[in-house]
C-alpha positions as CSV (number, residue, x, y, z in Angstrom):
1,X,263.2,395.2,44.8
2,X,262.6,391.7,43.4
3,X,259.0,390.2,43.0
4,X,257.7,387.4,45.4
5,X,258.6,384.2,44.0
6,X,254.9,382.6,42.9
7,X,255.4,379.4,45.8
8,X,255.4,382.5,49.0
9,X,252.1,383.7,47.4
10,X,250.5,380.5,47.5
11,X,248.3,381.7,50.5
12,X,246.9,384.4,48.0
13,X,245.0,382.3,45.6
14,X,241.5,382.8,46.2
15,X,242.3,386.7,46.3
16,X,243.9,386.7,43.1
17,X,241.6,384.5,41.6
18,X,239.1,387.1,42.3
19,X,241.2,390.2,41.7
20,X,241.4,388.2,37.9
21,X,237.8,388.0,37.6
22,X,236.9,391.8,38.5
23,X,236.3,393.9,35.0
24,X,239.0,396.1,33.9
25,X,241.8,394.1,36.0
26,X,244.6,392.5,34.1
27,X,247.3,390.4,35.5
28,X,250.2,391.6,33.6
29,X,252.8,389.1,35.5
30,X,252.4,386.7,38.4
31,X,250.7,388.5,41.4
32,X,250.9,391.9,39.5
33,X,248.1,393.7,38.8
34,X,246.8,396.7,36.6
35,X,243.1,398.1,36.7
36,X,242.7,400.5,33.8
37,X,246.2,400.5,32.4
38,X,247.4,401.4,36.1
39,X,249.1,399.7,38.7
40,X,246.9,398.2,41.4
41,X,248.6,395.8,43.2
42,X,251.9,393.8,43.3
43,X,253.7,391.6,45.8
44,X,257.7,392.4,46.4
45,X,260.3,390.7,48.6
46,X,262.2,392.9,50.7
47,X,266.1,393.3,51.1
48,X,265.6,391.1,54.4
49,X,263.1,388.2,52.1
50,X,260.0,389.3,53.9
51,X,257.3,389.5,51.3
52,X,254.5,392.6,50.9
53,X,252.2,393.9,48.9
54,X,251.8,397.6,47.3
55,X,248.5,398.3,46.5
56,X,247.3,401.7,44.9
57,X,244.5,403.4,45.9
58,X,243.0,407.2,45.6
59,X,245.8,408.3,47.8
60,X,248.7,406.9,46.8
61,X,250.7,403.4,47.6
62,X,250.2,401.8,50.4
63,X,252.3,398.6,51.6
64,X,250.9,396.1,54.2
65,X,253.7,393.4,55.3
66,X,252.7,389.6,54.8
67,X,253.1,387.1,57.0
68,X,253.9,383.5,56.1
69,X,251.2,382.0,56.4
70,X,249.1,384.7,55.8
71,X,246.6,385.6,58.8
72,X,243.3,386.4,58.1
73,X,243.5,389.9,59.7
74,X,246.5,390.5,57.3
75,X,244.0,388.9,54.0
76,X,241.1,391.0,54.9
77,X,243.6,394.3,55.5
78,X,244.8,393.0,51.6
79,X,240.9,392.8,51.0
80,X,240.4,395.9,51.7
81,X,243.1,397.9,50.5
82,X,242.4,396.3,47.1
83,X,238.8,396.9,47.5
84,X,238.9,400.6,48.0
């Protein structure tokens, strides 16, 4: 599955810009994310161009679809997930 190309994840900019601020993250490509040397979050494009994100948390991978534009139930879903 390909990554989201960086001008559909424009509407993500404030949350990465604080996901790149939090100790222990590290942005090891555009939109993907590691905390602690393990994945935490990254952004794919599905088969069908709809774009996503895959965030890891206690339990395993979740995926939460992204609408274009974001909404901001869908950024503080994101918020969350990441957050947990």
């Amino acid at each position: 599955m390909a990554h989201c190309p960086p001008a559909l994840l424009k509407d993500l900019a404030a949350l990465f810009a604080d996901l790149r601020r939090w100790p222990g993250v590290v942005e090891k490509s555009r939109a993907v994310f590691y905390a602690r040397r393990l994945p935490l979050l990254h952004s794919p494009l599905t088969g069908e161009g709809e774009r996503r994100a895959d965030v890891r948390g206690r339990d395993g991978w979740t995926s939460l679809e992204l609408p274009t534009p974001i909404t901001a139930t869908s950024r503080r879903a994101l918020r969350r997930l990441v957050e947990a």
